[in-house]
Steps between C-alpha positions, in 0.01 A plus 500: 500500500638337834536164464541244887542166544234361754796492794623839449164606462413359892877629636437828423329674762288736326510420106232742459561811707197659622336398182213268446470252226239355216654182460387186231659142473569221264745355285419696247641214217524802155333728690156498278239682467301400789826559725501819368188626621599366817841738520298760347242463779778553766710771283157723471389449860573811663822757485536436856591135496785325334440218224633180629520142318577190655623195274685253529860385358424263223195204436708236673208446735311411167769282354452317828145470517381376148409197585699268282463749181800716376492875580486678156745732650475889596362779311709766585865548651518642846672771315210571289243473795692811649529732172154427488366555848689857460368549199154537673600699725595276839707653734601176707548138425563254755574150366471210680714180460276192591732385783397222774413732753323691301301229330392368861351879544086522559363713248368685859863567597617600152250780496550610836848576390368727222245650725761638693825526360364582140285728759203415248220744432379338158548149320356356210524147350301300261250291597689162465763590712624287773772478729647343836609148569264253299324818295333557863371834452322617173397857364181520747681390792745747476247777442307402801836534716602804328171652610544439863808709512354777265637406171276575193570193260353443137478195332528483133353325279629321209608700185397298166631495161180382271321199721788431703663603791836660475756290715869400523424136420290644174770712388770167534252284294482747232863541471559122512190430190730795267159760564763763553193753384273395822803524752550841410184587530443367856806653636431830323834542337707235247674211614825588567820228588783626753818374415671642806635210714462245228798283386648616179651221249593656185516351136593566151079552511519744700464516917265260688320612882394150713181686635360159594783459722376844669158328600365752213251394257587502133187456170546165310815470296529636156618877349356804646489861361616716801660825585791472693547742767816657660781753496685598237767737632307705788181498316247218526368400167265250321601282248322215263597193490406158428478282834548101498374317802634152566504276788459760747766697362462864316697569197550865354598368133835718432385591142187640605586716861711799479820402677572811609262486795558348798173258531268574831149420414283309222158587389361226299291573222366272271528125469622393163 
């Protein structure tokens, strides 16, 4: 999978060839189910297009815009966005940092960029999407302006889990109440913790990861059984171990995590 950032994506001339594209957007915060069937929407399309997602660099926007209440902090690592978007099959991911100028662009002028230079033949987003300056342009807007250039677009409608509709915001509040269970199921696949990037103290208690201070969000404190993830040599192995989470901080407990691997991931298990 190619991956662009949104300015090399407009300086090159022709990012797509002679190629058309099926293209979805979003921020995609763990990637759940319901983004899935978005990126599966664009992956199945047709053979003759290439699958395209745009997202964007990180939730700072969010952090910005909550209104006086903290942001619970980010699903998913931009690193984990990617392995996932290939995963399903994408071909191209353009990511988009939320500078000024791009902040001060119309939702109008944003797709016109995609109309052309993403030379468009398909999109799909879900039906609460909205983009441009001030959320200007929503899902039926955008369909309605797709259609006067001769671009098929589908809306989707919200995937549930139970009663409720699957969502970023969902997913964060179940991590945050401990229901590790219900997270998982919304994002259709368990919980898992990047430690890549994270600030490593270690202790005679083993080695602790500052994931809060990675805007990431972290269950309540207290032990955690977990398999720890990473390589051990040139293989990549899985590993129990018992997982202590503490003032935003991670600790693989020394006695517990096989030392001979090189921690990369954590998938929480249980709460006890």
């Amino acid at each position: 999978m190619q991956v662009l950032q949104w300015e090399d994506f407009l300086a090159t001339k022709s990012p797509l060839g002679t190629k058309r594209s099926a293209l979805t957007i979003g921020v995609f915060d763990g990637v759940h189910r319901g983004h899935q069937t978005l990126i599966k929407s664009v992956v199945s399309h047709s053979k003759d297009t290439v699958p395209i997602v745009v997202t964007f660099q990180h939730n700072s926007h969010k952090r910005k815009a909550a209104g006086g209440h903290p942001y619970l902090g980010d699903i998913s690592s931009p690193r984990q966005k990617l392995n996932l978007f290939k995963k399903l099959g994408v071909s191209l991911t353009i990511v988009i940092g939320f500078s000024e100028s791009f902040m001060s662009m119309s939702g109008k002028e944003f797709l016109h960029i995609l109309q052309n230079h993403a030379a468009m033949s398909f999109m799909t987003v879900g039906d609460d999407f909205h983009c441009g300056r001030g959320r200007d342009t929503n899902a039926l807007m955008l369909k309605e302006l797709n259609a006067q250039v001769g671009i098929a677009t589908t809306i989707v409608q919200p995937i549930t889990e139970g009663l409720h509709r699957i969502s970023s915001s969902a997913i964060r509040a179940a991590i945050t109440q401990g229901d590790l269970s219900a997270a998982s199921a919304m994002l259709g696949y368990p919980f898992t913790i990047d430690l890549k990037g994270a600030e490593v103290v270690s202790g005679k208690n083993g080695a602790a990861y500052d994931i809060a201070g990675q805007a990431r969000i972290l269950p309540p404190s207290g032990r955690y059984e977990a398999l720890v993830m990473g390589k051990d040599g040139a293989a990549f192995t899985k590993t129990a171990a018992c997982i202590r989470i503490e003032g935003g901080k991670l600790f693989i407990e020394a006695h517990t995590a096989d030392t001979k691997i090189c921690p990369e991931y954590v998938e929480l298990k249980e709460f006890y």
